[in-house]
Backbone as CSV, one residue per row, in Angstrom:
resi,resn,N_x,N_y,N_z,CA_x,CA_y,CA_z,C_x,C_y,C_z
1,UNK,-47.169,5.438,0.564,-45.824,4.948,0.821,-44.919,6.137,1.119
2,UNK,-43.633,6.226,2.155,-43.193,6.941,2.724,-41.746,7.106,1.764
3,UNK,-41.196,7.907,1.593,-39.607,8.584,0.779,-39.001,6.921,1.465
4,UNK,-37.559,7.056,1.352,-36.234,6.818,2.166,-36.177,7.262,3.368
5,UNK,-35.615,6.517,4.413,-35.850,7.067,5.484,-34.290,8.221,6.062
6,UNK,-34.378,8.862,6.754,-33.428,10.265,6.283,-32.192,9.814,6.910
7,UNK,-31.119,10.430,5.967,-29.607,9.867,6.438,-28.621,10.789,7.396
8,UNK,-28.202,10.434,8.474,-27.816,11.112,9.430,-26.967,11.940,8.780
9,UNK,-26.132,13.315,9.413,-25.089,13.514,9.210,-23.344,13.068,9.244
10,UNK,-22.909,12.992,8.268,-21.251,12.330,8.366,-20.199,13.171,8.635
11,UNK,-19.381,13.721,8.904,-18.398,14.612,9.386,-17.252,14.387,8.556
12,UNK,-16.696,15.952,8.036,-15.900,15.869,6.821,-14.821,14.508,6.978
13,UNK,-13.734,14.747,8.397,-12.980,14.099,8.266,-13.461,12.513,7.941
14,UNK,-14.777,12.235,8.480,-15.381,10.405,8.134,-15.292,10.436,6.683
15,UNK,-15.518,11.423,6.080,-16.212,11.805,4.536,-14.419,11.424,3.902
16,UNK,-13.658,12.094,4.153,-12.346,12.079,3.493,-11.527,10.968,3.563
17,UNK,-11.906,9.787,5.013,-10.880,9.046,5.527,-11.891,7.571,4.692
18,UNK,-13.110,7.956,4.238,-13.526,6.389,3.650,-14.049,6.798,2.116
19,UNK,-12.861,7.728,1.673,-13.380,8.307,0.212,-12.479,7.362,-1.095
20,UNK,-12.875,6.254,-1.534,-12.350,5.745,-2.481,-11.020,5.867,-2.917
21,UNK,-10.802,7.303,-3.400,-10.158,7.996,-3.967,-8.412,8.287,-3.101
22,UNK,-8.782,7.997,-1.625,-7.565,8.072,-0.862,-6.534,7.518,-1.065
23,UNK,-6.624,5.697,-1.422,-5.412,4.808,-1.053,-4.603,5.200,-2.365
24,UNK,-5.565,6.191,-3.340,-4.200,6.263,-4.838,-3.248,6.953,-4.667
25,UNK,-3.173,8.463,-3.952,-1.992,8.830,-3.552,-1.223,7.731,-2.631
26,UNK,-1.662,7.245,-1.567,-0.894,6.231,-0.483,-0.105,5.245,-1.349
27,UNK,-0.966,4.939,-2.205,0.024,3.809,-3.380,0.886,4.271,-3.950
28,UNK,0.654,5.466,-4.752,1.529,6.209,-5.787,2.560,6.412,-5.125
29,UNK,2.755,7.094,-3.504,3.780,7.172,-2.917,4.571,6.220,-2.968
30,UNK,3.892,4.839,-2.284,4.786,3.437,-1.983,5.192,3.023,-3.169
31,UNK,4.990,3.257,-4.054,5.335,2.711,-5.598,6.811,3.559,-5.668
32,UNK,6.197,4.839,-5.711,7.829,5.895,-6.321,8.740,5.599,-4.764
33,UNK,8.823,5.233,-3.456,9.863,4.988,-2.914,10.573,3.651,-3.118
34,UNK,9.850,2.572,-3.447,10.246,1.253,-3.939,10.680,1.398,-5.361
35,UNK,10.112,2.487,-6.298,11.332,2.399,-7.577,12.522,2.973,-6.555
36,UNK,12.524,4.070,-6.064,13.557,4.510,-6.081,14.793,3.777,-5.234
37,UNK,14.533,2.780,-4.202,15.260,2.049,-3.694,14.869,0.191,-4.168
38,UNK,14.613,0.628,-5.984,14.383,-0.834,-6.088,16.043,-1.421,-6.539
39,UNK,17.077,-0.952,-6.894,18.359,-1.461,-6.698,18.933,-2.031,-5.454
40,UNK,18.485,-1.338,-4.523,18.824,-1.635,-3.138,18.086,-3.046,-2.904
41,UNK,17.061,-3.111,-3.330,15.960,-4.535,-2.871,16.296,-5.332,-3.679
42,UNK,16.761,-5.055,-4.801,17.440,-6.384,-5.799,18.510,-6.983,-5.223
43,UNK,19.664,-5.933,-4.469,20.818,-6.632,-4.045,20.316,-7.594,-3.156
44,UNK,19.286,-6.931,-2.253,19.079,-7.509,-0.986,18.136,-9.067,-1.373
45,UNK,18.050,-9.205,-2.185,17.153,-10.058,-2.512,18.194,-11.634,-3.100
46,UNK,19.277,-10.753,-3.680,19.739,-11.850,-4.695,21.161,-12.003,-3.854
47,UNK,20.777,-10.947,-2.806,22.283,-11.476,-1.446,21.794,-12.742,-0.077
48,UNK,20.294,-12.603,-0.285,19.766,-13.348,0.321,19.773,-14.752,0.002
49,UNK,19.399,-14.452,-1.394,18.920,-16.309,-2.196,20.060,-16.718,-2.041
50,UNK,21.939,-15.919,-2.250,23.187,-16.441,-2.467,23.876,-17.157,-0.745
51,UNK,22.770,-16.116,-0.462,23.289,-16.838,1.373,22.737,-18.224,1.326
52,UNK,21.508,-18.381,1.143,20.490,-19.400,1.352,21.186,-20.777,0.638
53,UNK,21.246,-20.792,-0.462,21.845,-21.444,-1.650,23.810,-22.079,-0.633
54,UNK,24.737,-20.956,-0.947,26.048,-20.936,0.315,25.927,-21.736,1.255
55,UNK,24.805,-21.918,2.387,24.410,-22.161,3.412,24.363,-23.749,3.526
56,UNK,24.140,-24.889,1.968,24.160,-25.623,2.076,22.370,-26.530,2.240
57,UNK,21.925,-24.844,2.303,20.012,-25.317,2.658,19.397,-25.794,1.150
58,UNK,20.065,-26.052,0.132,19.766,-26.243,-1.214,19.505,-27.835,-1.679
């Protein structure tokens, strides 16, 4: 019976761009800019529902 049959070579950047480990910085980022403009998204949120509600669509 013969090994595994042999695995090509992958190229760093393939190696880095499908490495598990990537999307946690990408998240961590999107997380700390949404705290930091999460006041801003509350207004916008609860200026929205007050339009909606105003509007008579209730």
């Amino acid at each position: 019976m013969t090994g595994p049959p042999p695995v090509r070579p992958v190229s760093a950047l393939r190696r880095w761009a499908t490495d598990p480990l990537v999307p946690v910085p990408l998240l961590a980022a999107g997380a700390t800019v949404a705290a930091a403009y999460g006041h801003v998204l509350t207004w916008a949120v609860l200026g929205g529902l007050a339009g909606y509600t105003l509007s008579g669509s209730v």
